[in-house]
Structure formats: structure tokens, C-alpha cells
N, C-alpha and C positions, 0 to 999 in steps of 0.2 A: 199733431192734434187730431181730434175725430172728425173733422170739417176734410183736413189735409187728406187722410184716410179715406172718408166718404167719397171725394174728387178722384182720390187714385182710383178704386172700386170702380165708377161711375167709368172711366176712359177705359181702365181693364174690359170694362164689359164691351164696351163700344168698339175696343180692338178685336177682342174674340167675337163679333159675331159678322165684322168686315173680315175678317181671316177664313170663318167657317165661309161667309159669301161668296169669296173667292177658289175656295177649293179644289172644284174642280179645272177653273183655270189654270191654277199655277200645277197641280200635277198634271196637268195633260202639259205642260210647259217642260216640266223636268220628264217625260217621258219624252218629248219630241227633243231636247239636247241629248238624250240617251242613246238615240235611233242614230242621230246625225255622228256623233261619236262613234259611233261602230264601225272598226279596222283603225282607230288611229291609237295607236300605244305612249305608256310614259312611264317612268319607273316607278316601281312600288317596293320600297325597302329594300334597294339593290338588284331588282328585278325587271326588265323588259317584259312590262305586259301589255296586249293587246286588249282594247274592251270591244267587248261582244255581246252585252247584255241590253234588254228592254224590258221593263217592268210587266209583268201580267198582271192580270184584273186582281186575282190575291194579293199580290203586292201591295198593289196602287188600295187594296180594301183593308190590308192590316195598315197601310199607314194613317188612312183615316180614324183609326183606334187610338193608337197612337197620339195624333193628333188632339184625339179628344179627350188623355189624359186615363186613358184604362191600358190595362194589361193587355198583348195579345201573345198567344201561344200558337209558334208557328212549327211545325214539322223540319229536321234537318235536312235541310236541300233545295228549302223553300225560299232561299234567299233572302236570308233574316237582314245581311247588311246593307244590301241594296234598299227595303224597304223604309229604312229609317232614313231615305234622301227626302224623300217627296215631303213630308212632315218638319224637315228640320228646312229646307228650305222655305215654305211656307212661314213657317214663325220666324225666320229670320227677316224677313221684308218689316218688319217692323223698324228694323237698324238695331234691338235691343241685343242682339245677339243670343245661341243657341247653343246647347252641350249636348254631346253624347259620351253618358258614362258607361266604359268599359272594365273591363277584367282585368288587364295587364297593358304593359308596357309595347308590347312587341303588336298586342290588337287594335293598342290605339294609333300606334304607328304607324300601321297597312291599313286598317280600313279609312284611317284620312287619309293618306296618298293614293292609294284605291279610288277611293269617291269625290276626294279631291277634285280629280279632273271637271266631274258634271257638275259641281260648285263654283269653279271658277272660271265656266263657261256662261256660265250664265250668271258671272256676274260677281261673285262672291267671294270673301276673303276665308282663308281655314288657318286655324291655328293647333298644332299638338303639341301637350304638356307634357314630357318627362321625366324621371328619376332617373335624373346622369349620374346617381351615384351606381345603380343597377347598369344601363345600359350603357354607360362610357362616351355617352356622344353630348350633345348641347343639352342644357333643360327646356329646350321649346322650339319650336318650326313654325316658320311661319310661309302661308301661299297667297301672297299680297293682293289683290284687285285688281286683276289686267285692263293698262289703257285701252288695248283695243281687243277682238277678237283673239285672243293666244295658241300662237303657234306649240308653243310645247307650258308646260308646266313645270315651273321652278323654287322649290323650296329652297329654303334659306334661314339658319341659325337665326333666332330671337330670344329676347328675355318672357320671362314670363308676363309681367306687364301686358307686353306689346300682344302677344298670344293671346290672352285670356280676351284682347277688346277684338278679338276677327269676329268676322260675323257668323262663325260656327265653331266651333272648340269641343276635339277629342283630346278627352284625359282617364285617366281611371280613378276609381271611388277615392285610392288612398289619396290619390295627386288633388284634388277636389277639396278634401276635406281637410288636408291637410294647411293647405295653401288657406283655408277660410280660416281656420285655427291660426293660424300667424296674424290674416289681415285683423281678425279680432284683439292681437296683443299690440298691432301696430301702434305707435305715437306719433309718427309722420305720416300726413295725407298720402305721401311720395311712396312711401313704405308698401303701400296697400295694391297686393296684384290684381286679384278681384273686382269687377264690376256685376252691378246690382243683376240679382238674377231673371230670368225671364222662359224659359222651357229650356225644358232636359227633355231624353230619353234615355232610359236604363237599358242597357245591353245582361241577358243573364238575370233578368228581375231575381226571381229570386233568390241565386245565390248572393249578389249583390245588397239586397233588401232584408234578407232572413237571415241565411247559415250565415255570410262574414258580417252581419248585424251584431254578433251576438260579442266579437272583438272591437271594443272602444278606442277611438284613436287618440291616442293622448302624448304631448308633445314637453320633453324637458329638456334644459341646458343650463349652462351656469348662472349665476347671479348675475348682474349688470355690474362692475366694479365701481358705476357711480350709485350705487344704492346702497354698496357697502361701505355705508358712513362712521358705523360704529368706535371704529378703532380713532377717527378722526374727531370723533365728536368727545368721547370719554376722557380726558385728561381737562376739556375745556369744562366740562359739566362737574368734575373734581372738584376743579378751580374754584368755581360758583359756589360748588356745596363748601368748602371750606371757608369760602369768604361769606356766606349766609352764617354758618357757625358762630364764626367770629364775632359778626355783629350783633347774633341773638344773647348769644354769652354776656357780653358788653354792656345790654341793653339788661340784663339781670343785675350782673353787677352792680350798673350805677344804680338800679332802684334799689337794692338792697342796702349799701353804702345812705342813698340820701335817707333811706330810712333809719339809718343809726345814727344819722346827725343832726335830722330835722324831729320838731315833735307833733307836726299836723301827718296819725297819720291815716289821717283819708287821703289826703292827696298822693304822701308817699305808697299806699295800698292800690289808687291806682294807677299807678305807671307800673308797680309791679305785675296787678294784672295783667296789665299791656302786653310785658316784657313779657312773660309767661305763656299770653295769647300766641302772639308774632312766633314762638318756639312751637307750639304745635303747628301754626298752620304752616310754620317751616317745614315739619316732619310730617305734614300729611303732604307738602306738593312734591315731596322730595319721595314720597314713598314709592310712586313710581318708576323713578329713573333704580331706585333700590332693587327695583323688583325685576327691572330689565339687566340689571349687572351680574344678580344671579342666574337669570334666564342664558344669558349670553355666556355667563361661563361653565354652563352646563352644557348648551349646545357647543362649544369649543371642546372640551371634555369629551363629546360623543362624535365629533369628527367635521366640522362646521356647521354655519348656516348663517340667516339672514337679521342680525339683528338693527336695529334702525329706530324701533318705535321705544322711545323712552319713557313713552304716557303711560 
């Protein structure tokens, strides 16, 4: 309701301007685990790397951008993926959890193992979403919350569930929207991989946002076998309509009959109405199910579909 609404609004506000307060804090935070990091290595997508990076003042200035929900355009070399630590950290302190959407499969893979490390240095879980149909391995990684200080950093096979609630989550647009497209078909609370959102940043704005804008993601598969009731339901609805027949017939009959035996006849006139009535509103509730028998054997005719609604 708009009370419920106005409350959220009202804490929203009160979050981002404790987040903006602390800003400086928390990136001078993640540039000092950055410093301390440098010469210790951990794999990244099959790789032994060594980190040797510290943020410069641009950095640390397009993440502020970022943060504050605008575009920034950074120069190739300028260390675009680094920049998006300090920002996603920071709105992660919330607990609500953070996404960075990327391009593809193989970016969202290295730059969270990549950055991984200064995440879960200080503190924080990573999860990445992928399409094991594409890349052959698990649909999701996860880099748990080290009890103590961590000696190495170790990913480990997750569902997507478990992923999507770390407190930082790389996926790409399709994995994103696709996953939200399900949670919306969902019928079990269980079902639903997704938790409520809370900040993104877009990797590639705009190719991500314009050019593959312009391809709609749209998701089909077979019918559910328990909806396809038709065939289950049609011999019972026969039944009905015949045994409706019979007694509308019936119900003629006898009025017709008492009228060629009796000589009151208003009274025999109306039962015949009656009987007469009870036949149309037979053939209007039945017009219906009529109307869905044709339907259904035209979509059978043209190569299936979903028939169900008899009304």
C-alpha cells in the first residue's frame, strides 16, 4: 500500500545518505586491502595470478559516479574493472546485496575471481551466475565469507539460489533477466532464485542498455501436462450435456402431454414455458463449452495447443 511504499522511500533515503556519509571511508578501506594484497596470487579462470594493483585518484573518482547511479566513460587502460570494487562494496554493507552486469560468460567469470580476492578480504561473499549450457561447467560459484582472515581463496559449485543471495553477484544481462523471467512464472516461493533488488552496475552501458536493448528476451516451453485437462475433462462434460438433453426433452414432453389431457390451460401454458425456458438457458450455458470443442479441434488440426477454458 502507499503508507508501505512511503516507509520504504523514507529508509531508502536514510540508507543512501549513510552510504554517501561514509564514502570516503569505506574506499579508502578497499584501496588499503588492495595495497596489502599486492604480490599474493589466486587463480583466475585457470590461471595463477599475481595482484599488483592500487586504485588511482580516477578510479577511486569514476567509482564515486557510479555510485551515484550515472554513467561514467572511462579510456581503455583505465582500469574499468577495478573501478567498479569500491562502489559495489560500499552498497553491499547494507547486507542487501549487489550485481555487476556484464557482457558474457567468460567476463563475468574473471573479473569475479579477479576481484574476488579484495571482496573477500574484507569480508564479503561473491557469487557468479552462468550458462552451463554455453560454458560446460556448474550454473553458479560461489566465494563463501571467510571465518578468519584467508589464506587462499576458494570457489566452489552453487545453485543459483545460493549465488544470487552473496553479497555481490556477477552475471551477464541475459543470465539476469532471464532468471527474473522464471522467478516471475514461479508458483513455489522455493522456485524463485532471485532476491529483491538493490544496486547494479552495468559493464558496457551501452551496449548492454541500447544496441542488445533492441533483442527482447522472451522465454518458451511446453505446456505443464497438469493444465492439459482438455482431453480429461471432455467425455465428462458430454456426459452432462447429454444428461441436460434428456431432462430438457422430458420436461417438454410432459408439458405437452399434460396439455392434451388436462383442459386448464394456463396452467398447462406454464410449465410449458418453463420447459421451453430451462432449454434455452441450457443452450446458452452450454454455448460455451460448444464454443471451446470447436476451438480445440481446430488448434489440434493446426498441430496442438492449450485448451482448458470451457467458459
Amino acid at each position: 500500500n502507499d503508507r508501505h511504499s512511503a516507509a520504504e522511500e523514507e529508509i531508502r533515503a536514510i540508507q543512501d545518505s549513510f552510504l554517501d556519509e561514509i564514502l570516503a571511508e569505506a574506499f579508502a578501506v578497499v584501496k588499503e586491502a588492495c595495497r596489502r594484497l599486492v604480490g599474493r596470487s589466486w587463480e583466475v579462470v585457470g590461471t595463477e595470478e599475481e595482484w599488483f594493483m592500487e586504485p588511482y585518484d580516477v578510479q577511486l573518482y569514476g567509482g564515486t559516479i557510479l555510485h551515484a547511479g550515472k554513467v561514467a566513460e572511462m579510456a581503455t587502460g583505465e582500469g574499468k574493472t577495478l573501478v567498479a570494487v569500491a562502489p559495489l562494496y560500499l552498497n553491499a554493507l547494507t547486507g542487501e546485496g549487489c550485481h555487476l552486469i556484464t557482457h558474457n560468460n567468460y567476463l563475468a567469470k574473471r573479473d569475479a575471481m579477479w576481484m574476488g580476492g579484495i571482496y573477500n578480504f574484507l569480508g564479503l561473499s561473491v557469487g557468479i551466475i552462468q550458462d552451463a549450457r554455453q560454458t560446460g561447467g556448474a550454473e553458479a560459484y560461489m566465494l563463501p565469507v571467510p571465518e578468519s582472515p584467508p589464506a587462499a581463496f576458494e570457489w566452489r559449485p552453487a545453485n543459483r539460489h545460493e549465488a544470487y543471495r552473496a553479497d555481490i553477484v556477477y552475471a551477464t544481462k541475459d543470465q539476469i533477466g532471464f532468471d527474473y523471467l522464471y522467478d516471475n512464472m514461479a508458483t513455489r516461493r522455493e522456485h524463485i532464485s532471485q532476491r529483491e533488488f538493490n544496486f547494479a552496475i552495468v559493464d558496457e552501458a551501452d551496449s548492454n542498455l541500447i544496441d542488445d536493448a533492441r533483442t527482447p528476451l522472451i522465454i518458451s516451453g511446453p505446456v505443464p501436462e497438469a493444465t492439459n485437462r482438455y482431453g480429461e475433462f471432455k467425455p465428462l462434460i458430454e456426459k452432462l450435456l447429454r444428461a441436460q438433453t434428456n431432462l430438457v426433452n422430458k420436461l417438454v414432453s410432459d408439458a405437452e402431454k399434460k396439455r392434451e389431457a388436462e383442459e386448464n390451460e394456463y396452467d398447462v401454458g406454464l410449465d410449458l414455458l418453463r420447459a421451453l425456458f430451462n432449454g434455452a438457458l441450457f443452450e446458452l450455458e452450454n454455448h460455451g463449452f460448444k464454443r471451446a470443442e470447436r476451438g480445440a479441434n481446430r488448434a489440434l488440426k493446426m498441430g496442438g495447443g492449450d485448451c482448458t477454458d470451457f467458459a
